[in-house]
N, C-alpha and C positions, 0 to 999 in steps of 0.2 A: 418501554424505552421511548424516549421524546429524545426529538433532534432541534438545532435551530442550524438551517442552514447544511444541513447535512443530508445524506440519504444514503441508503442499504441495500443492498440485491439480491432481490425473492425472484428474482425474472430467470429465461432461461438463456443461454449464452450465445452471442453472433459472432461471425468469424467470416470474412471476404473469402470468394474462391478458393481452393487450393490448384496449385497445378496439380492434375494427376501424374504427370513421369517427371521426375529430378535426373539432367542429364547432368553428369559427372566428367570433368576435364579426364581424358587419358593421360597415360605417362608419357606421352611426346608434348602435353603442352609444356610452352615457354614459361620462365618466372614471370618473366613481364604480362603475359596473358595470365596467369594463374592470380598473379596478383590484382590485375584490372576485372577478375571476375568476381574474387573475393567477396565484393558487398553484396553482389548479387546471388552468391551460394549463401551468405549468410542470410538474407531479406529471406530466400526459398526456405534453408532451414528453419528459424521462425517460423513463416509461415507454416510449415509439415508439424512441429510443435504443438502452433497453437492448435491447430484442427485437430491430431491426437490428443490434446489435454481435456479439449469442449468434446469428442466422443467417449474419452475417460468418462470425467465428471457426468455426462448427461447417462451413462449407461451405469453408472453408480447411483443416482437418484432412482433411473428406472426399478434398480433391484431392489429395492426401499417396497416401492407400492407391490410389488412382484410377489414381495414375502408373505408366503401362508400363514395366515393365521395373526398377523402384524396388526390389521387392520379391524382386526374384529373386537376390539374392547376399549375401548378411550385413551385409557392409560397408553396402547402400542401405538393408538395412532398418534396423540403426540408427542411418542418418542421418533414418530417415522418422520411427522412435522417438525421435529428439532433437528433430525440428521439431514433433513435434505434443507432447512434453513442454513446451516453450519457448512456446508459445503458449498454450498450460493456462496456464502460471507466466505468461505478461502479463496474462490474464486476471482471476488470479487477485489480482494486484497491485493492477490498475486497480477489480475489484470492494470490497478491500479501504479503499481511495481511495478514491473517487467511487461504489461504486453503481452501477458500469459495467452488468452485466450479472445483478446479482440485487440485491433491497434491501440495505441496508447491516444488519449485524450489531451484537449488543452488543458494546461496547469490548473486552473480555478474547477474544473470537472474531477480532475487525477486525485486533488486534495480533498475534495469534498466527499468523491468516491471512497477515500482509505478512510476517512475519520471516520463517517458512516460506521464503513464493514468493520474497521478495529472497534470502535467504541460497544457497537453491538454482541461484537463475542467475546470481548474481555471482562464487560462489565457482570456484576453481580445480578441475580434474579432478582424483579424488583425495583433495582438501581434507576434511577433516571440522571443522568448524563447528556446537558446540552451541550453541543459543538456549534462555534463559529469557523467559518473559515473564510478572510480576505485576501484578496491580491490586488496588485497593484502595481503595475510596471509590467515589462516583458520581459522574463528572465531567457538567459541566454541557454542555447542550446545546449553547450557541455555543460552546462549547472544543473539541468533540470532531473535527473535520474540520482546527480546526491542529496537533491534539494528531496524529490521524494523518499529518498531511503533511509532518509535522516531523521523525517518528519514520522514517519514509521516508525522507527525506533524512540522518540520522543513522548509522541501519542502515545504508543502503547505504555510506557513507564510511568507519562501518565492518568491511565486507567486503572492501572497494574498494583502502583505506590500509593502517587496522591489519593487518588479516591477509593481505598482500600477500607471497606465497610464502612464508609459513607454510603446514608437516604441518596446522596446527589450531590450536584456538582456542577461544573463549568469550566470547560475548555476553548481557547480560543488558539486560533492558526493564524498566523499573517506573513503574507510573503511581499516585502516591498523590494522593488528592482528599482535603483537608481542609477546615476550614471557610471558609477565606477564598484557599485558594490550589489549586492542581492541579501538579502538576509531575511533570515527565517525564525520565527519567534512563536514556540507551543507555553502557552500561561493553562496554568490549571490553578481552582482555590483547592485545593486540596490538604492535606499535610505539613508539605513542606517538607526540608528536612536539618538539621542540626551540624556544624561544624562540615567536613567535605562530605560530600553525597556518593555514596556506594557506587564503587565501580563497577557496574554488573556488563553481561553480553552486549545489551543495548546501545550503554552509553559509549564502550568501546570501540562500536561500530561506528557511531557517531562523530566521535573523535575522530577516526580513519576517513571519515569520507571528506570531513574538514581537512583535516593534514593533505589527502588528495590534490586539493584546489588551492593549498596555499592558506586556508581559511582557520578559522576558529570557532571553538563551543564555548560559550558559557552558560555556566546555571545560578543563580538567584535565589533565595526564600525569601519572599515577602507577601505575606498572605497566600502561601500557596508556593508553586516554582514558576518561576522564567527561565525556560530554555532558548538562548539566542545562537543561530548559526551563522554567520557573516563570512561571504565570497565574495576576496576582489574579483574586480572583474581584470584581467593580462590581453597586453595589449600583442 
């Protein structure tokens, strides 16, 4: 697997402090304090999350190397080298998403981190699949979580479609922020596809997160797909 501009996580996961005690409002607090606490019960929850999810996953790789007998023939060990790559790559998806298991990153890292971890576990054995991904502009704050959930779902379709046994291939990412708009554009040469393009899980998510922001999906065949996602920006 060859990347351009892209990168994957074989590494092991960090995560800031946690507090050790989560002190919980009793039933005399007021709405007004309950409500003014709110971000900060959620920040903590998160936080409790992430660190339960990075001692999940890391006590999950442990039990890999742990296995009897796993390690003693070629073949186990790179099946032990595939499950604890593959659980890197969910990790790294979900951190890129959600925040899963380390704070969330600048947009130009977040993208880069998802194309990586998707491209690497969807693709075929074999396959080679370059990614680009640019940015350019400052996308605004409530954009940024559909701008990457969208691109998720994009990517993956495609990995998934377009480049479905194809040698290789070529994907690009581009997120231009202007001043009244942000738009998100995944090109792949792949396939293509004929007359309207299948509505599967993916693309319907996609639609939703557009409809969300007031926004729009389109897709394109021309040499491949363009997926474009366009969010006004409300004033």
């Amino acid at each position: 697997m060859s990347y351009a501009a892209a990168t994957t996580g074989r590494t092991r996961f960090g995560l800031p402090p946690v507090a050790e005690e989560l002190r919980y409002g009793s039933s005399a607090t007021t709405p007004s304090t309950a409500e003014a606490d709110a971000p900060q019960q959620a920040e903590l929850d998160l936080r409790q999350l992430r660190h339960h999810t990075k001692n999940t996953l890391q006590r999950l790789i442990g039990l890999i190397g742990e296995a009897r007998g796993l390690m003693d023939t070629p073949e186990g060990e790179r099946i032990a080298r595939e499950l604890e790559h593959r659980i890197c790559l969910s990790a790294t998806i979900s951190n890129a998403l959600f925040g899963l298991t380390e704070a969330p990153a600048p947009m130009l890292y977040r993208l880069r981190q998802l194309a990586g971890a998707v491209t690497d576990l969807m693709s075929a054995e074999g396959q080679k699949i370059r990614v680009g991904v640019t940015v350019r502009g400052d996308c605004p704050p409530q954009l940024r979580e559909a701008i990457i959930r969208t691109a998720h779902e994009l990517l993956g379709n495609a990995v998934k479609h377009g480049m479905k046994e194809r040698p290789s291939g070529r994907i690009a990412i581009r997120l231009i922020t202007s001043e009244r708009h942000t738009t998100l554009t995944v090109t792949d040469n792949g396939w293509g596809f004929e007359g309207v393009p299948r509505q599967g899980e993916g693309l319907a998510l996609a639609r939703s997160f557009a409809e969300m922001h007031g926004g729009t999906l389109t897709l394109e065949s021309a040499d491949g797909t363009v997926a474009t996602l366009d969010l006004p920006h409300w004033d």
